[in-house]
MARKE-860762 format. One record per residue (C-alpha): y, z, x; residue number from 1; residue in one letter. Coordinates in steps of 0.2 Angstrom, whole numbers. Example, Ala and Ser with C-alpha at 12.3 -4.5 7.8 and 13.67 -1.06 7.14 Angstrom:
BEGIN
    yy    zz    xx   i aa
   -22    39    62   1  A
    -5    36    68   2  S
# end
This chain:
BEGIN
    yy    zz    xx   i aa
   474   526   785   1  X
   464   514   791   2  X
   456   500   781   3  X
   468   504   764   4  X
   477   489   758   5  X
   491   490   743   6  X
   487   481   728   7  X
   494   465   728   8  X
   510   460   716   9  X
   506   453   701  10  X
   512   436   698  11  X
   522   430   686  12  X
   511   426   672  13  X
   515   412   659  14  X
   521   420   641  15  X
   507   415   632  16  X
   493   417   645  17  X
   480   430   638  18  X
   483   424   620  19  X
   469   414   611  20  X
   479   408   597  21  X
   496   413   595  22  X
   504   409   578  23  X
   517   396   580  24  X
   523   392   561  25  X
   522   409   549  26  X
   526   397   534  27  X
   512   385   539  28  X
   499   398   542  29  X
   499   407   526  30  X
   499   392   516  31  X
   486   385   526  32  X
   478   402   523  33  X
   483   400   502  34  X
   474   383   503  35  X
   458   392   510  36  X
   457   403   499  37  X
   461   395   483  38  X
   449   380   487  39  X
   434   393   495  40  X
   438   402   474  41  X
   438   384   463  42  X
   421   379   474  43  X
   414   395   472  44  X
   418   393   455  45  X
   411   376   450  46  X
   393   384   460  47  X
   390   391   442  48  X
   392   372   434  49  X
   378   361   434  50  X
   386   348   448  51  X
   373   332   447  52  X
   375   316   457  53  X
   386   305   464  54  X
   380   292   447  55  X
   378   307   435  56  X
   392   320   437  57  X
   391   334   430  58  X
   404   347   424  59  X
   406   356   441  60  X
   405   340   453  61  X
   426   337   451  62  X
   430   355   454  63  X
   416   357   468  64  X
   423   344   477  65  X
   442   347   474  66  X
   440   365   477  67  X
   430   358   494  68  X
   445   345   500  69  X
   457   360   497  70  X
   448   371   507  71  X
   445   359   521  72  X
   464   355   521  73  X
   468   372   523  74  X
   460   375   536  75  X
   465   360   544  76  X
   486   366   541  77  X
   482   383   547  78  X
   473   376   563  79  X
   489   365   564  80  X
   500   381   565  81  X
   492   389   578  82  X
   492   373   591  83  X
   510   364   587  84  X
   524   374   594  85  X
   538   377   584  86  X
   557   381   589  87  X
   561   398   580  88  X
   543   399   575  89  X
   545   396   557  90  X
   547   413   552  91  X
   547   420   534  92  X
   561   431   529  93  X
   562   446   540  94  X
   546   447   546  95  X
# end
């Protein structure tokens, strides 16, 4: 047959090639993922308060912000356990 080539071989591909994020800490993930979510729940929770200025605080400024810092640094830890590699990947248990 004229013209037909074979496919050629894959190459060896690099173990993490085709993932966008691989999970490298299990333990920092779902704490990361626990700070999100507990933070994301106290600032959606103070947006019922009447928060006020920076001068004139009022009842929901303190746990808007908290819950806002504890949302940011979860995000920030679960980020963390995505990019920085891990020897046995900080697993949980079993899993």
């Amino acid at each position: 047959m004229r013209g037909f080539h074979a496919p050629p071989t894959p190459s060896r591909r690099n173990k993490n090639e085709g993932h966008f994020l691989k999970i490298q800490s299990q333990k920092d993930f779902y704490s990361g993922l626990m700070f999100t979510i507990v933070g994301g729940s106290f600032a959606l929770g103070a947006s019922d308060y009447a928060v006020g200025t920076g001068a004139r605080m009022g009842p929901g400024y303190f746990p808007l912000v908290l819950g806002v810092l504890l949302a940011i640094l979860g995000v920030a830890i679960t980020f963390t356990s995505m990019v920085v590699e891990t020897e046995d990947g900080d697993k949980i248990g079993r899993f």
